[in-house]
Biopython code that builds the backbone (N, CA, C, O; Angstrom):
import numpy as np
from Bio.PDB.StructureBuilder import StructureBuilder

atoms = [
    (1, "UNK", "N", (116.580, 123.799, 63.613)),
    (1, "UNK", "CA", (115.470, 122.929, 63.942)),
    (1, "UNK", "C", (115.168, 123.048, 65.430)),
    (1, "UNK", "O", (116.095, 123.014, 66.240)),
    (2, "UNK", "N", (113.961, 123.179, 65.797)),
    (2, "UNK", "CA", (113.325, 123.266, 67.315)),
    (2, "UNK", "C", (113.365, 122.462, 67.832)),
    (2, "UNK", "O", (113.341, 121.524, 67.035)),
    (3, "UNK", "N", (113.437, 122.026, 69.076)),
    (3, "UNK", "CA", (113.000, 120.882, 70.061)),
    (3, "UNK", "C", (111.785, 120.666, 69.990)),
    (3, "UNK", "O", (110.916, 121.505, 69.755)),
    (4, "UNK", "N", (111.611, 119.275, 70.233)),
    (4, "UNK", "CA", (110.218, 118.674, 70.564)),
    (4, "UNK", "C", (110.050, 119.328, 71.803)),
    (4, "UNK", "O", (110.892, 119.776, 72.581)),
    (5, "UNK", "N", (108.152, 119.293, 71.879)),
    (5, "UNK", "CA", (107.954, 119.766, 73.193)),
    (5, "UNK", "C", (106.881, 118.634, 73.753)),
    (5, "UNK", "O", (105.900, 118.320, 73.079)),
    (6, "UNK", "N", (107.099, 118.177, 74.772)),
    (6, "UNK", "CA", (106.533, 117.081, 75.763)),
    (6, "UNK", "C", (106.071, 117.643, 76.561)),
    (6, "UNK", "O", (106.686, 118.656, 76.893)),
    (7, "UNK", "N", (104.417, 117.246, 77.512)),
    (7, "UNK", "CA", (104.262, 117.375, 78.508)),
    (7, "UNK", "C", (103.753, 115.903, 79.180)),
    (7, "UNK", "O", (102.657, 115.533, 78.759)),
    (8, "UNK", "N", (104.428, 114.990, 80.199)),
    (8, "UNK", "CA", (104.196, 114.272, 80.818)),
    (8, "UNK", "C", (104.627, 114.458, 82.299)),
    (8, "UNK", "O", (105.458, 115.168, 82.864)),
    (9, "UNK", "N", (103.297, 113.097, 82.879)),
    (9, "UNK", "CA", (103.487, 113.648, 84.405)),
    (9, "UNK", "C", (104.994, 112.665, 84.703)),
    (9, "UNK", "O", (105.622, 111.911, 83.959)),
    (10, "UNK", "N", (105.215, 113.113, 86.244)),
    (10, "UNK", "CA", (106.383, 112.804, 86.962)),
    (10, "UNK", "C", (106.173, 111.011, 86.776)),
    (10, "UNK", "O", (107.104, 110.416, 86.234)),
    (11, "UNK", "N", (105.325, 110.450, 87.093)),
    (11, "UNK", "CA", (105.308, 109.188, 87.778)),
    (11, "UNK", "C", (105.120, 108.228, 86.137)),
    (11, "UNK", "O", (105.094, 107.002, 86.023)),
    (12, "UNK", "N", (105.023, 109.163, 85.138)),
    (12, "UNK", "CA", (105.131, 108.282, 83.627)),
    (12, "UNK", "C", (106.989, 108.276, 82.882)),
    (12, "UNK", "O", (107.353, 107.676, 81.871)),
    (13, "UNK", "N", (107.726, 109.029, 83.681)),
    (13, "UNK", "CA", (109.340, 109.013, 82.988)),
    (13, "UNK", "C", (109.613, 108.230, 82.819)),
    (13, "UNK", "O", (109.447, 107.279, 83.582)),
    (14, "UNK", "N", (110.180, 108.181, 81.736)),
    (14, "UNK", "CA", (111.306, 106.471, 81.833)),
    (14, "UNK", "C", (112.609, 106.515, 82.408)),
    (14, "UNK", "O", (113.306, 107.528, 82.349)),
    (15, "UNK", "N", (112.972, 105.440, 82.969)),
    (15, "UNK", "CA", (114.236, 105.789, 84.010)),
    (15, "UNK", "C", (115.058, 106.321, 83.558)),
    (15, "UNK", "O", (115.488, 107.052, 84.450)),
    (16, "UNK", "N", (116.000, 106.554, 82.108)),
    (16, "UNK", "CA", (116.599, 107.898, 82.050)),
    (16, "UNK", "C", (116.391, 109.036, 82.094)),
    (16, "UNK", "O", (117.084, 109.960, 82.521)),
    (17, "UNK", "N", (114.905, 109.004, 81.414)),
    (17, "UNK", "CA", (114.661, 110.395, 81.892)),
    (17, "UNK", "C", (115.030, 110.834, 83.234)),
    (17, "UNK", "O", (115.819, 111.708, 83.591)),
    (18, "UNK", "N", (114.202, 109.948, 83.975)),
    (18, "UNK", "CA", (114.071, 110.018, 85.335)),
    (18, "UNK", "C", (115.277, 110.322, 86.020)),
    (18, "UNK", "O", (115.124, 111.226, 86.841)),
    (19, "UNK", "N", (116.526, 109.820, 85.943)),
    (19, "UNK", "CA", (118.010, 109.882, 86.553)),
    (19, "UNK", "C", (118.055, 111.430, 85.973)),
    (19, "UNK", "O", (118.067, 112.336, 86.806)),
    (20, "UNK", "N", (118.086, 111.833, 84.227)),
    (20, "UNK", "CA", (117.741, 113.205, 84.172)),
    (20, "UNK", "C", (117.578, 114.161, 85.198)),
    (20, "UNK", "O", (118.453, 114.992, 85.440)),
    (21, "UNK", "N", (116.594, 114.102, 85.768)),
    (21, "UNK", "CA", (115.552, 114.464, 86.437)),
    (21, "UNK", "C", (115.876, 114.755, 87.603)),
    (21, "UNK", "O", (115.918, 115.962, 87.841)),
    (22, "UNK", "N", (116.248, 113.707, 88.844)),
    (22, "UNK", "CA", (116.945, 113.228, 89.816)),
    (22, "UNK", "C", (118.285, 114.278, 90.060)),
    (22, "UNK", "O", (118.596, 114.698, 91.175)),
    (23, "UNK", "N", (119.039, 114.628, 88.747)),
    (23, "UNK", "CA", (120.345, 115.082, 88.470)),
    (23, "UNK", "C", (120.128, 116.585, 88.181)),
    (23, "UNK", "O", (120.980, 117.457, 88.355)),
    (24, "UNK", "N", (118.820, 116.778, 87.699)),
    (24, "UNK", "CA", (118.826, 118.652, 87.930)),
    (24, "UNK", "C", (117.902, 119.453, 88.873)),
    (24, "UNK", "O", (117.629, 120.653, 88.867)),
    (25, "UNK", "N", (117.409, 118.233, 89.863)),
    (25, "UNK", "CA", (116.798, 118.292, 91.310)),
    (25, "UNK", "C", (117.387, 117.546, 92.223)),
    (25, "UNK", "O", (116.651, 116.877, 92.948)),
    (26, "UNK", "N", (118.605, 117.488, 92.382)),
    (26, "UNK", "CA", (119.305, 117.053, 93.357)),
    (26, "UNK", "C", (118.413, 117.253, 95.096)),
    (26, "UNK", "O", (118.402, 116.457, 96.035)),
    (27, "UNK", "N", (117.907, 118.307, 95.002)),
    (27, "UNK", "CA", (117.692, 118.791, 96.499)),
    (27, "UNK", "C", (116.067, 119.124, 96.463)),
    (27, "UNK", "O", (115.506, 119.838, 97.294)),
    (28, "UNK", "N", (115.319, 118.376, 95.173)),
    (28, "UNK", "CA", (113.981, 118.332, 95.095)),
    (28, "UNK", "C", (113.492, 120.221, 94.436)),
    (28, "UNK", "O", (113.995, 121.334, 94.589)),
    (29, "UNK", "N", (112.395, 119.728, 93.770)),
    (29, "UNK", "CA", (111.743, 120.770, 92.764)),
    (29, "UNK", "C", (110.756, 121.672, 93.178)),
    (29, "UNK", "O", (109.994, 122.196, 92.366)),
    (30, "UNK", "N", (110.707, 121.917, 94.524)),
    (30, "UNK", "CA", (109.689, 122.329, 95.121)),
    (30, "UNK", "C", (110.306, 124.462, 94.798)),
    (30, "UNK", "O", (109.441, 125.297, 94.535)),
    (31, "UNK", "N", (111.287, 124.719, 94.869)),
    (31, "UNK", "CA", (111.609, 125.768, 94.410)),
    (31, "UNK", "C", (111.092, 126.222, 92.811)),
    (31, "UNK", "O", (110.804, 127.382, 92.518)),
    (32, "UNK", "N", (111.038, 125.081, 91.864)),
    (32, "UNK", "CA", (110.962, 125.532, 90.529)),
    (32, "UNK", "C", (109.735, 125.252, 89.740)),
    (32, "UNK", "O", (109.639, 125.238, 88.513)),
    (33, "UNK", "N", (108.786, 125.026, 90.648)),
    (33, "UNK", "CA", (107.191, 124.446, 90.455)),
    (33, "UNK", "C", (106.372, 125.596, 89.775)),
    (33, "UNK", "O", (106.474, 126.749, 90.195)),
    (34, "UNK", "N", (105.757, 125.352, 88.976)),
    (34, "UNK", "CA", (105.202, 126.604, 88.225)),
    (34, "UNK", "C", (103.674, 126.182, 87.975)),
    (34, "UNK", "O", (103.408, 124.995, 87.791)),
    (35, "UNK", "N", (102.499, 127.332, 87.968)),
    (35, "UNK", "CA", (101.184, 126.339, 88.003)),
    (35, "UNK", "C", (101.138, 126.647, 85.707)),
    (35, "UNK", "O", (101.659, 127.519, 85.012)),
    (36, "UNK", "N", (100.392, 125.612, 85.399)),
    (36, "UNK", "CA", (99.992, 125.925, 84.330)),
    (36, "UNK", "C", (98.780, 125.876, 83.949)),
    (36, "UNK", "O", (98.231, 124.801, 84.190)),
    (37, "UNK", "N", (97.890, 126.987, 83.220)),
    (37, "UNK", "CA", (96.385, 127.052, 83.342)),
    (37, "UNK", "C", (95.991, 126.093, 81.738)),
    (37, "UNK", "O", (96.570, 126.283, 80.669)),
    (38, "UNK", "N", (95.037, 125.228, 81.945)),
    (38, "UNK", "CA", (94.869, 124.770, 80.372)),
    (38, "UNK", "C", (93.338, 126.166, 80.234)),
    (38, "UNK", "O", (92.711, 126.994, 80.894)),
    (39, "UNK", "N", (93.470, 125.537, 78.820)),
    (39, "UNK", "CA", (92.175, 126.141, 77.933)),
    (39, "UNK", "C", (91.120, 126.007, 78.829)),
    (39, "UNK", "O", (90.672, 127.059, 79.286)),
    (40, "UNK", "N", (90.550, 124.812, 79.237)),
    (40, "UNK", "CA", (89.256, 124.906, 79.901)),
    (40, "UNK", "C", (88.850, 125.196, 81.186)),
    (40, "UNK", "O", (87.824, 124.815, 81.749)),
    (41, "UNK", "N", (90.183, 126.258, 81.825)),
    (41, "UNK", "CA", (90.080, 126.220, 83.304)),
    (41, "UNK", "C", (90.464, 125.392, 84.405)),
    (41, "UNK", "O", (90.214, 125.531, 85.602)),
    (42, "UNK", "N", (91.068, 124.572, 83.847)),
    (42, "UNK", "CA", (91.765, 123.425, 84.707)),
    (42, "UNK", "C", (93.076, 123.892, 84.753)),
    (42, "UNK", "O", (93.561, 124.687, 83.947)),
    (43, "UNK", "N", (93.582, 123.444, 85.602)),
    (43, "UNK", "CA", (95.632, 123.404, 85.686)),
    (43, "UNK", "C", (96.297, 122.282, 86.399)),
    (43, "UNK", "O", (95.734, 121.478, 87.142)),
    (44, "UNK", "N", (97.116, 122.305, 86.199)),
    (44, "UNK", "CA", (98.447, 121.599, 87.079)),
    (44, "UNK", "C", (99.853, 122.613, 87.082)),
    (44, "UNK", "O", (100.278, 123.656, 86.586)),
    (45, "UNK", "N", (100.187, 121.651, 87.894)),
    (45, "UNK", "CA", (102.119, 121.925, 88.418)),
    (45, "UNK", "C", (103.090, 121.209, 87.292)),
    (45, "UNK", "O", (103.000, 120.054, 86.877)),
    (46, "UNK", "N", (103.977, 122.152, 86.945)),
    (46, "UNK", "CA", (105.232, 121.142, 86.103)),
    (46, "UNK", "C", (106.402, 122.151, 86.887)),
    (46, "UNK", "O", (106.238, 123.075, 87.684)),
    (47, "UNK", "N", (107.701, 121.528, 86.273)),
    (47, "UNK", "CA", (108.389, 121.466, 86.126)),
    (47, "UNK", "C", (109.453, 121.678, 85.136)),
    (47, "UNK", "O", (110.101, 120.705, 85.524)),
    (48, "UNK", "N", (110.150, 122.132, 84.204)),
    (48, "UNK", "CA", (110.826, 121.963, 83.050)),
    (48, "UNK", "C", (112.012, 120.878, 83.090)),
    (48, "UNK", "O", (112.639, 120.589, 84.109)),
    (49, "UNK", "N", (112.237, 120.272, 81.697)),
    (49, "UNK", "CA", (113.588, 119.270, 82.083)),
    (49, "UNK", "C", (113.768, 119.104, 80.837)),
    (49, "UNK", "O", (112.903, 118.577, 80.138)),
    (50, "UNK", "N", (115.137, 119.607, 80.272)),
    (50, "UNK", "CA", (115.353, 119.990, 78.732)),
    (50, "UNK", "C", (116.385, 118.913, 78.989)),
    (50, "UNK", "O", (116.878, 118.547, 80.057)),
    (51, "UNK", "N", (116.681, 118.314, 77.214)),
    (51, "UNK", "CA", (117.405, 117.126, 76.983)),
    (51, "UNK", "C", (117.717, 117.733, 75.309)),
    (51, "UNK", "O", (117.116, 118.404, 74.470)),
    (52, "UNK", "N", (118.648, 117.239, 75.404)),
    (52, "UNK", "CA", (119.342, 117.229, 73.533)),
    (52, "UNK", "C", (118.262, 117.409, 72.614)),
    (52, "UNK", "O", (118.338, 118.221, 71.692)),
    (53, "UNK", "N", (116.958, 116.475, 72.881)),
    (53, "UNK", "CA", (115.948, 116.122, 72.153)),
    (53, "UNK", "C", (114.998, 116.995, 71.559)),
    (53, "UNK", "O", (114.690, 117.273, 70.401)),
    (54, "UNK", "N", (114.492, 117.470, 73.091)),
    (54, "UNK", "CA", (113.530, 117.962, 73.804)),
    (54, "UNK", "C", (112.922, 118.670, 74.837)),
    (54, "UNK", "O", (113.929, 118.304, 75.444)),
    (55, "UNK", "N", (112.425, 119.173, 75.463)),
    (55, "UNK", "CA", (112.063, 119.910, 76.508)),
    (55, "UNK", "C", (110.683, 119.714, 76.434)),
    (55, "UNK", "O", (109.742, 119.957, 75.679)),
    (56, "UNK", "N", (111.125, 118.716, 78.438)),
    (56, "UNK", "CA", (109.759, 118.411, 78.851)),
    (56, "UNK", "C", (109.225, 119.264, 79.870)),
    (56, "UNK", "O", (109.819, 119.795, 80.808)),
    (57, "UNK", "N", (107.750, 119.330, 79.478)),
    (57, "UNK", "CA", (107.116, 119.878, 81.121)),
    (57, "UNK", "C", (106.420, 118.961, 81.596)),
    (57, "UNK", "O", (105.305, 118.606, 81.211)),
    (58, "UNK", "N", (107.344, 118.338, 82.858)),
    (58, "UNK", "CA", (107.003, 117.311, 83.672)),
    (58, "UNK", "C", (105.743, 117.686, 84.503)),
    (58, "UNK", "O", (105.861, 118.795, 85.025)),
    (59, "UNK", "N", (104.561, 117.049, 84.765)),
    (59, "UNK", "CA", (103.697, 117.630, 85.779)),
    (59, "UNK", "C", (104.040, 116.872, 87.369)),
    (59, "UNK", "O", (104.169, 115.649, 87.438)),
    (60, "UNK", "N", (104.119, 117.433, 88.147)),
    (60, "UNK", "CA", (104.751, 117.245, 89.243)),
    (60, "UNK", "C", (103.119, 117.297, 90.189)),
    (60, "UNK", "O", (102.135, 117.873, 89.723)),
    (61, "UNK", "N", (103.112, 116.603, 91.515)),
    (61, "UNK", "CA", (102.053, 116.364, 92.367)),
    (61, "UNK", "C", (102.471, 117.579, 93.123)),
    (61, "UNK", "O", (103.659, 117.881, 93.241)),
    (62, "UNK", "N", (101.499, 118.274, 93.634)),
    (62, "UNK", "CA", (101.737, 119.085, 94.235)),
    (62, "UNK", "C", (100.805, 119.154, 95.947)),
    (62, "UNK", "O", (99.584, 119.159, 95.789)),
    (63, "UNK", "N", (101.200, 119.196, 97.216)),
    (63, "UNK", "CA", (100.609, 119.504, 98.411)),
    (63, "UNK", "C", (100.068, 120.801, 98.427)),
    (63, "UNK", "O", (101.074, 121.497, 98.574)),
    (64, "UNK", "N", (98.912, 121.705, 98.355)),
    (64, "UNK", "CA", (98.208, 122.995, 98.980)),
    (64, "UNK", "C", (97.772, 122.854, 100.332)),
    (64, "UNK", "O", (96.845, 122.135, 100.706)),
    (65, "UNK", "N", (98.665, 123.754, 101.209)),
    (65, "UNK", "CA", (97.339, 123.512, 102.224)),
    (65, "UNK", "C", (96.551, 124.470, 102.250)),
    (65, "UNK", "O", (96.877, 125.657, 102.204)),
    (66, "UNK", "N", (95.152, 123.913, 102.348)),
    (66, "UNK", "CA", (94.118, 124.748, 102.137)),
    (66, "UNK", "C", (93.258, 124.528, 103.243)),
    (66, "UNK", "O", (92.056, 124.493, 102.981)),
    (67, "UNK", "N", (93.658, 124.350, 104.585)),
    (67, "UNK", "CA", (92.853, 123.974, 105.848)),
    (67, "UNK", "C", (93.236, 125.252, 106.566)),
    (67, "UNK", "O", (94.376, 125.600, 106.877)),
    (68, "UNK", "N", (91.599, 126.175, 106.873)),
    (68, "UNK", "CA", (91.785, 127.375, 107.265)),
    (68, "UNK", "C", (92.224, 126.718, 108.857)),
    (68, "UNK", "O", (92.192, 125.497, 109.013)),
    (69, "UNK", "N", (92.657, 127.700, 110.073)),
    (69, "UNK", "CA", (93.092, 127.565, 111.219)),
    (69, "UNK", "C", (91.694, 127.844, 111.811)),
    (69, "UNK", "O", (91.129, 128.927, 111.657)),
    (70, "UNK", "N", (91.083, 126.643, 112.605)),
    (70, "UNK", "CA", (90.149, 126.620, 113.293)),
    (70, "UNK", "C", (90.284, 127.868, 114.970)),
    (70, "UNK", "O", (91.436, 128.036, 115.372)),
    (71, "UNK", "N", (89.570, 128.324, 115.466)),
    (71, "UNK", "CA", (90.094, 129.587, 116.403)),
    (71, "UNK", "C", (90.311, 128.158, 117.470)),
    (71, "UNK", "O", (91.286, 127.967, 118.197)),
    (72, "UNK", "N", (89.080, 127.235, 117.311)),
    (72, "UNK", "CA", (89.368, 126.089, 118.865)),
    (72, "UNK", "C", (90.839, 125.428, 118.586)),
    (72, "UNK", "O", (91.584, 124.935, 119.433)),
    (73, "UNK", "N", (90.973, 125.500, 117.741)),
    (73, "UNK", "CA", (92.557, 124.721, 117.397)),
    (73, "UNK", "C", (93.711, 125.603, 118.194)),
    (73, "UNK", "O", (94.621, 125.269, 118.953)),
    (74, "UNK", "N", (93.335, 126.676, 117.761)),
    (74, "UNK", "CA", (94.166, 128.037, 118.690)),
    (74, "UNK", "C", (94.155, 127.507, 120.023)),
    (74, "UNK", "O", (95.044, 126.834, 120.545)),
    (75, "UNK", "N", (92.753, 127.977, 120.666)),
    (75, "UNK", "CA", (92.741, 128.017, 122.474)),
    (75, "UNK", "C", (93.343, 126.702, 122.169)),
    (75, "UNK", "O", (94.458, 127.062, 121.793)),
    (76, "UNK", "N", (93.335, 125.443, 122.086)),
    (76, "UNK", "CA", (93.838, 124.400, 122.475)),
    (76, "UNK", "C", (95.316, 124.349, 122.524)),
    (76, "UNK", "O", (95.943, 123.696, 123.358)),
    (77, "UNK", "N", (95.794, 125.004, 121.672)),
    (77, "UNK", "CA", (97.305, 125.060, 121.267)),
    (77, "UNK", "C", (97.995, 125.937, 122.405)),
    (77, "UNK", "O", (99.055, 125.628, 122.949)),
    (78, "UNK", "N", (97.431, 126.794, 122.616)),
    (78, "UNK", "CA", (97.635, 128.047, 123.853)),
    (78, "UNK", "C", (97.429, 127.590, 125.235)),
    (78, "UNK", "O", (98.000, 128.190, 126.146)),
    (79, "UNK", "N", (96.573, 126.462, 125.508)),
    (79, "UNK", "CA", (96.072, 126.781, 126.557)),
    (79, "UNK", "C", (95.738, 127.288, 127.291)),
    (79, "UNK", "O", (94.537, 127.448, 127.074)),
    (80, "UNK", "N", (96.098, 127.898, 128.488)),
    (80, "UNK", "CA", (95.650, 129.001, 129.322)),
    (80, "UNK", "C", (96.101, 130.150, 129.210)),
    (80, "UNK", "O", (95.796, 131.140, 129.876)),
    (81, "UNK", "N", (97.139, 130.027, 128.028)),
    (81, "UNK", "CA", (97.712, 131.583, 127.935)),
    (81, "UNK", "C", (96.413, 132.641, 127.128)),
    (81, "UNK", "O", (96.670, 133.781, 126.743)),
    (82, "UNK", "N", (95.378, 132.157, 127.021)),
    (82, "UNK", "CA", (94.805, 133.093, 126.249)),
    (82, "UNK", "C", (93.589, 133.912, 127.243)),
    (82, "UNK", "O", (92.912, 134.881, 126.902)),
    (83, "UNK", "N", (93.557, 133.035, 128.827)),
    (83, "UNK", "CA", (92.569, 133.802, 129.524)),
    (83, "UNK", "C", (93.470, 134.716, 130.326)),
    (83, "UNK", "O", (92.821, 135.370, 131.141)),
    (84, "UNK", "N", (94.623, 134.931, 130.340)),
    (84, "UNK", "CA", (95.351, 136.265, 131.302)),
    (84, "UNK", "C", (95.624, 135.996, 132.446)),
    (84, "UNK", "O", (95.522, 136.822, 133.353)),
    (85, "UNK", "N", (95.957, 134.987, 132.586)),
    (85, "UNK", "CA", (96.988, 134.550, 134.052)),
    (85, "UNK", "C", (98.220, 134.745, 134.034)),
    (85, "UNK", "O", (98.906, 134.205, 134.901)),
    (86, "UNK", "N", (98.702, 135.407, 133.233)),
    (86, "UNK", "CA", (100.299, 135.225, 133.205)),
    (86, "UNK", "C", (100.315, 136.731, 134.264)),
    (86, "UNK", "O", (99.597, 137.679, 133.946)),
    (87, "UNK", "N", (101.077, 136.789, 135.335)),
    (87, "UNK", "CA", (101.126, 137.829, 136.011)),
    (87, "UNK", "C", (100.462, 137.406, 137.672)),
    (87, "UNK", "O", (100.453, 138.175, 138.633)),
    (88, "UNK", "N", (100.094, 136.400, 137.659)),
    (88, "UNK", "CA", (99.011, 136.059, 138.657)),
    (88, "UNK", "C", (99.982, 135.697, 140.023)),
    (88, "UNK", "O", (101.145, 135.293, 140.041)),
    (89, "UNK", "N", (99.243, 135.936, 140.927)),
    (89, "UNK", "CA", (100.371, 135.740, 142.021)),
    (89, "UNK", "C", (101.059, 134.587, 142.405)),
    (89, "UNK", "O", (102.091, 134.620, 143.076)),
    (90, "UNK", "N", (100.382, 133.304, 141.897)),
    (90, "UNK", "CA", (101.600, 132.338, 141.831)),
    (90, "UNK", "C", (102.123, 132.298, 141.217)),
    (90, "UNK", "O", (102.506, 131.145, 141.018)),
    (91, "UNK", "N", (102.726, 133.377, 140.253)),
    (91, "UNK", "CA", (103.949, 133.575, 139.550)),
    (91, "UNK", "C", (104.875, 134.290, 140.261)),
    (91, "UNK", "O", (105.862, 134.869, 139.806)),
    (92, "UNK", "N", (104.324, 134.188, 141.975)),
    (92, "UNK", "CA", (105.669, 135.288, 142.435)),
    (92, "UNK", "C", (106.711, 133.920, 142.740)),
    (92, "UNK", "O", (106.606, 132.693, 142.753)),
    (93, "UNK", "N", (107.729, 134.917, 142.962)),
    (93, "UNK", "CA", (109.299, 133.787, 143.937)),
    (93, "UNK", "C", (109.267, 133.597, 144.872)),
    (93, "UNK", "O", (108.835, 134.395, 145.704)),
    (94, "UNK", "N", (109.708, 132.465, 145.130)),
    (94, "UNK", "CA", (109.440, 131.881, 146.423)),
    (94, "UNK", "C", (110.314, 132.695, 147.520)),
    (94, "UNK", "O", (111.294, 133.376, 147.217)),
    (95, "UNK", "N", (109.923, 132.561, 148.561)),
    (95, "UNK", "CA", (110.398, 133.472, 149.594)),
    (95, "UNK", "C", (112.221, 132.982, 149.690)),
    (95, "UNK", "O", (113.137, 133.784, 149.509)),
    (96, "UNK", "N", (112.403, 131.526, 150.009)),
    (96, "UNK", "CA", (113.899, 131.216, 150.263)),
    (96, "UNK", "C", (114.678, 131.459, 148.676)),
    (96, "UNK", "O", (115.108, 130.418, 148.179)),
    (97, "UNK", "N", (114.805, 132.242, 148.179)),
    (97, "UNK", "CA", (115.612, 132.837, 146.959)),
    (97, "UNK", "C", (116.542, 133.991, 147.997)),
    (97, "UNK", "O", (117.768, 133.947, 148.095)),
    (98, "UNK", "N", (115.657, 134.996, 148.717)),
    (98, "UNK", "CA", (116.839, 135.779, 149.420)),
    (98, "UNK", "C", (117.697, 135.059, 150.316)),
    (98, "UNK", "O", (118.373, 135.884, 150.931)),
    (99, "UNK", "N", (117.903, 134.170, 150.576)),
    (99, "UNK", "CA", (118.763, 133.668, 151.673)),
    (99, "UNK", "C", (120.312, 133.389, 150.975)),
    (99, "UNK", "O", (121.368, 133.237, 151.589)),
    (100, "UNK", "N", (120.074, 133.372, 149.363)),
    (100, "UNK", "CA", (121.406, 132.734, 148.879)),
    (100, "UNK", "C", (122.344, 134.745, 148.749)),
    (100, "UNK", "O", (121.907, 135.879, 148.550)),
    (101, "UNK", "N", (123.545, 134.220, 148.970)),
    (101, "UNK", "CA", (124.132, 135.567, 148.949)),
    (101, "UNK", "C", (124.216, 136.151, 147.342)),
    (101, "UNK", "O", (123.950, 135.640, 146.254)),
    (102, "UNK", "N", (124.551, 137.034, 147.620)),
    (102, "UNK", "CA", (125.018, 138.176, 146.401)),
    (102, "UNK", "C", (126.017, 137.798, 145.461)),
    (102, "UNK", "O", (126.964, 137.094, 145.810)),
    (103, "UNK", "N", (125.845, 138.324, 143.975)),
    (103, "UNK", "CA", (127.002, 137.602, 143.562)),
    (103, "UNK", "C", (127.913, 138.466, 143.219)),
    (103, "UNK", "O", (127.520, 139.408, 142.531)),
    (104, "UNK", "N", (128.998, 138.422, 143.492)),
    (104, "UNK", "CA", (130.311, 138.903, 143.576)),
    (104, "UNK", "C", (129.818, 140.008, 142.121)),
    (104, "UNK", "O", (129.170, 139.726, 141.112)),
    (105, "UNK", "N", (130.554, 141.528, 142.639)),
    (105, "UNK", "CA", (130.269, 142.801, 141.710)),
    (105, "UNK", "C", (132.004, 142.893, 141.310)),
    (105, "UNK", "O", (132.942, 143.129, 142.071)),
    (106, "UNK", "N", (132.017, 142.540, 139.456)),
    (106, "UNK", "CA", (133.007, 142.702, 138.325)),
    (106, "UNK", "C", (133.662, 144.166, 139.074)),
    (106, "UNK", "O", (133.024, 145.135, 139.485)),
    (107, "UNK", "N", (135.385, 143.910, 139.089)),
    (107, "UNK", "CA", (136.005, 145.587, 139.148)),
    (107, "UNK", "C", (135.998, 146.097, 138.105)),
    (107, "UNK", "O", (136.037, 145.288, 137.178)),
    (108, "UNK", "N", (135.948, 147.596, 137.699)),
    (108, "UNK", "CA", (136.424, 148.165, 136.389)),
    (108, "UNK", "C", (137.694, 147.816, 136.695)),
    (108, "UNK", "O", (138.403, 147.781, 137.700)),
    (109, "UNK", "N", (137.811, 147.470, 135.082)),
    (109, "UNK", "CA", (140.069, 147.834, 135.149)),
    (109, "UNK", "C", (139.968, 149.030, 134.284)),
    (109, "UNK", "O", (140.980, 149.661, 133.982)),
]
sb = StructureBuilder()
sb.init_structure("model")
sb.init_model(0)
sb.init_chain("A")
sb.init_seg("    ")
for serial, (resi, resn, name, xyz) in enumerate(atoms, 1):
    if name == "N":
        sb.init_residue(resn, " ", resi, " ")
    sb.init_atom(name, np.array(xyz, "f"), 0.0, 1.0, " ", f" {name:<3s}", serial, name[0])
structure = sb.get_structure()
């Protein structure tokens, strides 16, 4: 005899399930997320979570980010590194750096 097959979302379990659940995602389900396409072009995210009973496909919420990277978001993030000052002469050393002595040269043994 086959298992029943269930598909319900995450936030409808009943708390055993749920402890279930909890107990074979200890460290969260974001590794085992799978998309599923229905008939009419729609989908969601599940999960699997098999029981004596049954085997459910939990639908799980899922985050996409889908926010392209604006280029002004860039220069802002960069700041001035993107007009070519790096090299510029107040990047030299200050003159009192030679005054400190030498540092002691390792013997071969």
């Amino acid at each position: 005899m086959s298992k029943k097959r269930v598909a319900v979302s995450l936030s409808n379990l009943s708390p055993e399930l749920l402890k279930i659940f909890k107990e074979k995602y200890p460290h969260g389900y974001q590794d085992f997320v799978f998309k599923v396409d229905k008939p009419n072009g729609d989908f969601f995210h599940a999960v699997t979570l098999e029981t004596e009973e049954a085997i459910f496909l939990v639908k799980v919420p899922v985050k996409i980010d889908t926010k392209i990277k604006d280029e002004e978001e860039e220069k802002d993030f960069f700041g001035s590194l993107t007009d070519d000052t790096m090299g510029a002469e107040s990047d030299e050393f200050p003159d009192d750096i030679s005054d400190e002595e030498p540092a002691e040269e390792m013997a071969d043994e």
